[in-house]
N, C-alpha and C positions, 0 to 999 in steps of 0.2 A: 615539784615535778612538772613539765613540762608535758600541757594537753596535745595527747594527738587525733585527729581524724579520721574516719575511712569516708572515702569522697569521690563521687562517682563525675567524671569530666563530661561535660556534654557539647561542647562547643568551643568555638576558638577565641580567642581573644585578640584585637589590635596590640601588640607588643611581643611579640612571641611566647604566647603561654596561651595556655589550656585552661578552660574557667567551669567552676561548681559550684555547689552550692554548700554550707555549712547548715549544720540542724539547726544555725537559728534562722536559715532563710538568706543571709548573708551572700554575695560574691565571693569566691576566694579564687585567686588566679596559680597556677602553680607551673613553674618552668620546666622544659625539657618532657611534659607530658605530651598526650593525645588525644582528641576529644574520642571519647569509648572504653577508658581507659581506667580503673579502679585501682582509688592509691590510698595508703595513710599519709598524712601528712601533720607536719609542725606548720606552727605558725609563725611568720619572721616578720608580721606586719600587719598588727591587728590596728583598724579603721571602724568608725563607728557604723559605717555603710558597707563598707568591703575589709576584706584580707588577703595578703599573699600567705604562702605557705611556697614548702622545701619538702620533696618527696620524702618521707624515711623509709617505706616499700611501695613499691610496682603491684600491687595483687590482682589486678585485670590488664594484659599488654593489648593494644589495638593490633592490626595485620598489615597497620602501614608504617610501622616502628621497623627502623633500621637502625643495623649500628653505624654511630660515629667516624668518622675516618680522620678527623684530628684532633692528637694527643691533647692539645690543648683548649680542646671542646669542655663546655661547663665552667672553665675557667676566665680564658678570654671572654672580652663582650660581643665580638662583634657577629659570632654566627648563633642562631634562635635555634633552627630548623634541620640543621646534619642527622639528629633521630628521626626525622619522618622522610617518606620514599618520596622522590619527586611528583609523579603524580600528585597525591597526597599535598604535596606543598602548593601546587599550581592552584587546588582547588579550596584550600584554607586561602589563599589570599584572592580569590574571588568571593567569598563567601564576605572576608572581613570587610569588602567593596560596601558590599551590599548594603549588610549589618552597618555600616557608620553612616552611609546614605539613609536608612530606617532611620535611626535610633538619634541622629543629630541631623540630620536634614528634612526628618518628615515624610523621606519620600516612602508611600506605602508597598511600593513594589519596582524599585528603579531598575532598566533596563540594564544590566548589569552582563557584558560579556564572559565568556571562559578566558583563561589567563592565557594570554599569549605568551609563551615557554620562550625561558634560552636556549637557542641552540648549543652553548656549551655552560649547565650547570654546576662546571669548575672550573676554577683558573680561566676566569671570564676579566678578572678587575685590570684594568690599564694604569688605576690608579690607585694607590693606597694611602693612609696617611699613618705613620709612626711616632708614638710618645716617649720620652726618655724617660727610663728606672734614675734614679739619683745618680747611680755608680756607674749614667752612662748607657747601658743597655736598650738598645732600642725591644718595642713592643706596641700592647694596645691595651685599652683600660682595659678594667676587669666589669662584670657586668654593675651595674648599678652602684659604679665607684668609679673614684679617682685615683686608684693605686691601677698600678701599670704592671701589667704581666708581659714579665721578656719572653720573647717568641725568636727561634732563627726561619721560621719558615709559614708561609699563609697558603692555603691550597684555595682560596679565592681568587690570589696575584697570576698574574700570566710568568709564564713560565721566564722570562728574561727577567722581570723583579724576584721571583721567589729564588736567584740564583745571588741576588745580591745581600736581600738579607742579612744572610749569617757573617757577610764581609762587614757589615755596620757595627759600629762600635765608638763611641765616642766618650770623651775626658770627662768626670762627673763635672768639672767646672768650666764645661766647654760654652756653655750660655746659653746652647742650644736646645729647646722643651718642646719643637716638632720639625719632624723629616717626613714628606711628602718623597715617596716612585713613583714616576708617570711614565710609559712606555709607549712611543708614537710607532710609525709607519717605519717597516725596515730596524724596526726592533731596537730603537733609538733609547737611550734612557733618559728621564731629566731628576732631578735631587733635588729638592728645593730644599732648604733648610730655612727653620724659622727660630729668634732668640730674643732672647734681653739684650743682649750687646749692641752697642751702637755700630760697629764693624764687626766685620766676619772675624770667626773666630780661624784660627791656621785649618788649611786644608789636609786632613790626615786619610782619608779616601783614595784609596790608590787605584781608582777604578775606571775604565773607558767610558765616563758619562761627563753629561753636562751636569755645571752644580749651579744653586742660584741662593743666596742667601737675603733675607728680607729682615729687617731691624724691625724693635718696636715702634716705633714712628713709621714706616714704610717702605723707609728708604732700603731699596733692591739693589744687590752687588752680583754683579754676573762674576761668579770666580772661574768657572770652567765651561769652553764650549758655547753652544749659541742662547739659552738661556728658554728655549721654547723646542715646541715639537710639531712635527708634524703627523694630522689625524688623517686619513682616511675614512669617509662616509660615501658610499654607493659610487667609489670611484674617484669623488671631487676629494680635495686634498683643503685642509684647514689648519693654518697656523695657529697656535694653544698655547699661551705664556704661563710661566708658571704658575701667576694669581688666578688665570682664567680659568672660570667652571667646562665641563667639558662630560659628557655623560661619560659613563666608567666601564658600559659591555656597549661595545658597538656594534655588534649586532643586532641588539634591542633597538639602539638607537635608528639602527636603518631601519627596521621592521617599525618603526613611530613614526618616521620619516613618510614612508610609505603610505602608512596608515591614514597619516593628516592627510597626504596630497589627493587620494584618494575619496576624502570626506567634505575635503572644502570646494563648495560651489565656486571656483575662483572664473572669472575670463579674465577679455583682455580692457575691460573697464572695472574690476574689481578694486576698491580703494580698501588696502591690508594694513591693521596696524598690529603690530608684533610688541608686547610690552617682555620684559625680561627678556630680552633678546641674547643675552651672550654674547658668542664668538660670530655667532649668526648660523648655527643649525641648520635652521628650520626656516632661515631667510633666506639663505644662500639656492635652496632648491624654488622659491616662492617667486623671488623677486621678478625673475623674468615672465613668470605667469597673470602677473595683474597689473593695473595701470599706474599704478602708486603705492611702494610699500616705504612706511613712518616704523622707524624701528626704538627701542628705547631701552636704556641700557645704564646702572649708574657706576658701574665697576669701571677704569680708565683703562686697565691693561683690556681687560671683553672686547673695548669699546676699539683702542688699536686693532686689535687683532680684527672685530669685525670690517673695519675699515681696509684690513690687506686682503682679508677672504672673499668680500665683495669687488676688490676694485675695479675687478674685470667686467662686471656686470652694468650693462645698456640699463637705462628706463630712470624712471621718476625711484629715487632714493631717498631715503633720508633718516639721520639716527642721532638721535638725541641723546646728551652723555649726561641724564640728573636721574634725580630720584623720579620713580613712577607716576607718584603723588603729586607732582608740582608739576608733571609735563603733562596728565591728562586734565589737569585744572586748567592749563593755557588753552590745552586744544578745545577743552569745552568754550574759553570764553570766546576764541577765533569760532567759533562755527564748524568746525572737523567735525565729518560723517562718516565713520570710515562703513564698509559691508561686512567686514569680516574683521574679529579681533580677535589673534592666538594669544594664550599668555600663557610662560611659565614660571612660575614665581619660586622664591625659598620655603622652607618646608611651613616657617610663619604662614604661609598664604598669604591671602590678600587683604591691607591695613581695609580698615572702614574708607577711609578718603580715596582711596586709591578703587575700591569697587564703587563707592556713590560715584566718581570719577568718571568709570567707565560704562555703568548703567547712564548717564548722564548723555554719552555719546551717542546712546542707541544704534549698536550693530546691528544688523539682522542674524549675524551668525557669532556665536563665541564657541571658540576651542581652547576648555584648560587641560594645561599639562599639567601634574600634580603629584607629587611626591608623598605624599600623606593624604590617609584615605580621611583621616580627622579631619583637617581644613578642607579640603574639599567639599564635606559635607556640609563644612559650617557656609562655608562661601555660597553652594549650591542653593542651597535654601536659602539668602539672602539676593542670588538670582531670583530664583524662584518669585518672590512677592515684590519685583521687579518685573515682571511678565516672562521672566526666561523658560523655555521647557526644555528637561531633560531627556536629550536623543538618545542616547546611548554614553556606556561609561566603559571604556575598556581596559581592563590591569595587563599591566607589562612586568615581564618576573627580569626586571634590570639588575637585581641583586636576591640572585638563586641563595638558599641554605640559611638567609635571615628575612625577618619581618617586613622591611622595607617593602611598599609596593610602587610603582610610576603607573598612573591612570590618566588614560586621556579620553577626557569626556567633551561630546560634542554637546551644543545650546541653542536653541533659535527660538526666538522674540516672536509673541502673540501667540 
């Protein structure tokens, strides 16, 4: 027979789950709860240090527990948080800021803002990315697997993807094992598809969209349409190829956008060097504000694109298409000082060579952008015993109803 618990949740946990404690003193994290909240539970994941558990009942409900609004909540992976009220969410993913700055960075009390909200808590995503069922069906994993649950509809997608959806459907032996919706300006669509197949597989999509098909080796087949979109940020417009990253709520993104311009000491002798640079963001509002911006980028399609979004723009430019690691090793041995260094990395954070890299420069001011409050922490505190001090950390709810948080925390030196 199968041990169960009663288990009182006191607090949140980075991953979307609610964490308690087991009578032998134990961690156990359990999904779809709330911290305040009294449960029996089984255990699906017993660790000699922690366990997860699988509610069997609810016997204490918190006051910020809501219902659900999609069918395929609990089952798909992709949303944590659809049972707790937004407020309630905003300030679990400030709290998890904090707590990974403690707890893995040391800091004893980090300045830690309130979450700056989406302004639309649904049908915010521009982008989604879709996995195929064997028999074809598009969907999205299931949590903490690799089996794919078919879905015809996402209440996270902006409303011109969640209409396409149900129209997807493809041959089980069509090649294809991921489909990307991206949705630009004037409500463009783009399809990327990704395969085994050396060539695209026949176009069976009988849809007014661009399609873009990408082989295992890399090689990209523009099959329909212009093979890119165009984004809008606070007005400026930016070309976004299918490979290229591109934040996914663009309203968060202007409200970041904002945020930094607002935060960084820049004039018009500021020497900016921008590492993860993208499409160019966070360049494209920058560049004309200081006297040199060095940007760095190792993606090719990013690295196009940032070269069309900038072209227009006057002043000392310049953007390097390698890896991070090898371009701030050169800059250290030339002598490059820059005042100001943003960076936003992948969820990895930042390799060791690549922060001695940039500790090596000595900026006076770093801003990271940061998709995980885990690396950030760890990063942070390897600023830190570097002379960096922690100005402020602010969370962005870029991805309302799940775990995910974007934090952009200001740094300066001495």
């Amino acid at each position: 027979m199968t041990t169960e618990y009663e288990v009182a949740l006191s607090t949140w946990a980075y991953g979307g789950e609610a964490m308690g404690r087991l009578p032998d003193g134990r961690a156990v994290f359990v999904p779809f709860t709330l911290p305040g909240e009294r449960v029996r539970l089984r255990l699906v994941e017993d660790k000699p240090r922690y366990a997860r558990g699988e509610t069997v009942e609810l016997l204490e409900t918190s006051p910020d527990r809501v219902a659900p609004r999609c069918p395929y909540y609990g089952r798909c992976g992709g949303c944590h948080y659809q049972h707790v009220n937004y407020p309630a969410q905003l300030a679990a993913k400030q709290a998890i800021v904090r707590d990974q700055l403690q707890r893995i960075g040391g800091f004893a009390d980090p300045p830690v803002a309130p979450t700056v909200p989406s302004p639309r808590p649904w049908g915010y995503r521009n982008h989604i990315q879709l996995h195929l069922a064997p028999d074809g069906a598009v969907g999205f994993r299931a949590r903490r697997s690799e089996r794919v649950v078919p879905v015809e509809d996402c209440l996270l997608a902006a409303q011109p993807l969640r209409e396409i959806i149900p129209r997807l459907n493809f041959e089980g032996e069509s090649g294809v094992t991921r489909a990307h919706l991206r949705v630009g300006a004037g409500d463009e669509v783009l399809l990327w598809l990704r395969g085994e197949a050396p060539l695209p597989p026949p176009l069976t999509v009988d849809l007014p969209l661009s399609v873009v098909y990408t082989a295992p080796r890399g090689e990209t087949f523009v099959m329909a349409g212009r093979g890119f979109l165009v984004m809008a940020v606070h007005g400026r417009l930016f070309r976004v190829s299918a490979a290229s990253f591109f934040q996914v709520n663009l309203p968060v993104a202007e409200a970041m956008v904002s945020h930094v311009l607002e935060r960084l000491p820049l004039t018009s002798e500021t020497v900016l060097l921008e590492l993860y640079s993208g499409v160019g963001l966070f360049s494209a509002f920058l560049a004309s504000r200081v006297r040199q911006l060095v940007a760095v980028e190792s993606s090719p399609s990013a690295c196009d694109d940032f070269g069309f979004n900038l072209a227009d723009e006057e002043g000392d430019i310049a953007l390097y298409e390698a890896p991070v690691e090898s371009v701030v090793e050169h800059l250290v041995r030339d002598g490059f000082r820059p005042d100001v260094v943003l960076l936003d990395p992948p969820r990895s954070g930042l390799s060791r060579p690549a922060l001695d890299g940039l500790v090596a420069l000595q900026p006076e001011v770093v801003v990271y952008v940061s998709c995980d409050p885990a690396t950030l922490a760890r990063d942070g505190k390897r600023l830190r015993r570097h002379g960096y001090r922690l100005v402020e950390a602010t969370p962005f709810d870029m991805f309302p109803q799940t775990y995910h948080i974007e934090t952009v925390s200001l740094w300066r030196r001495g």
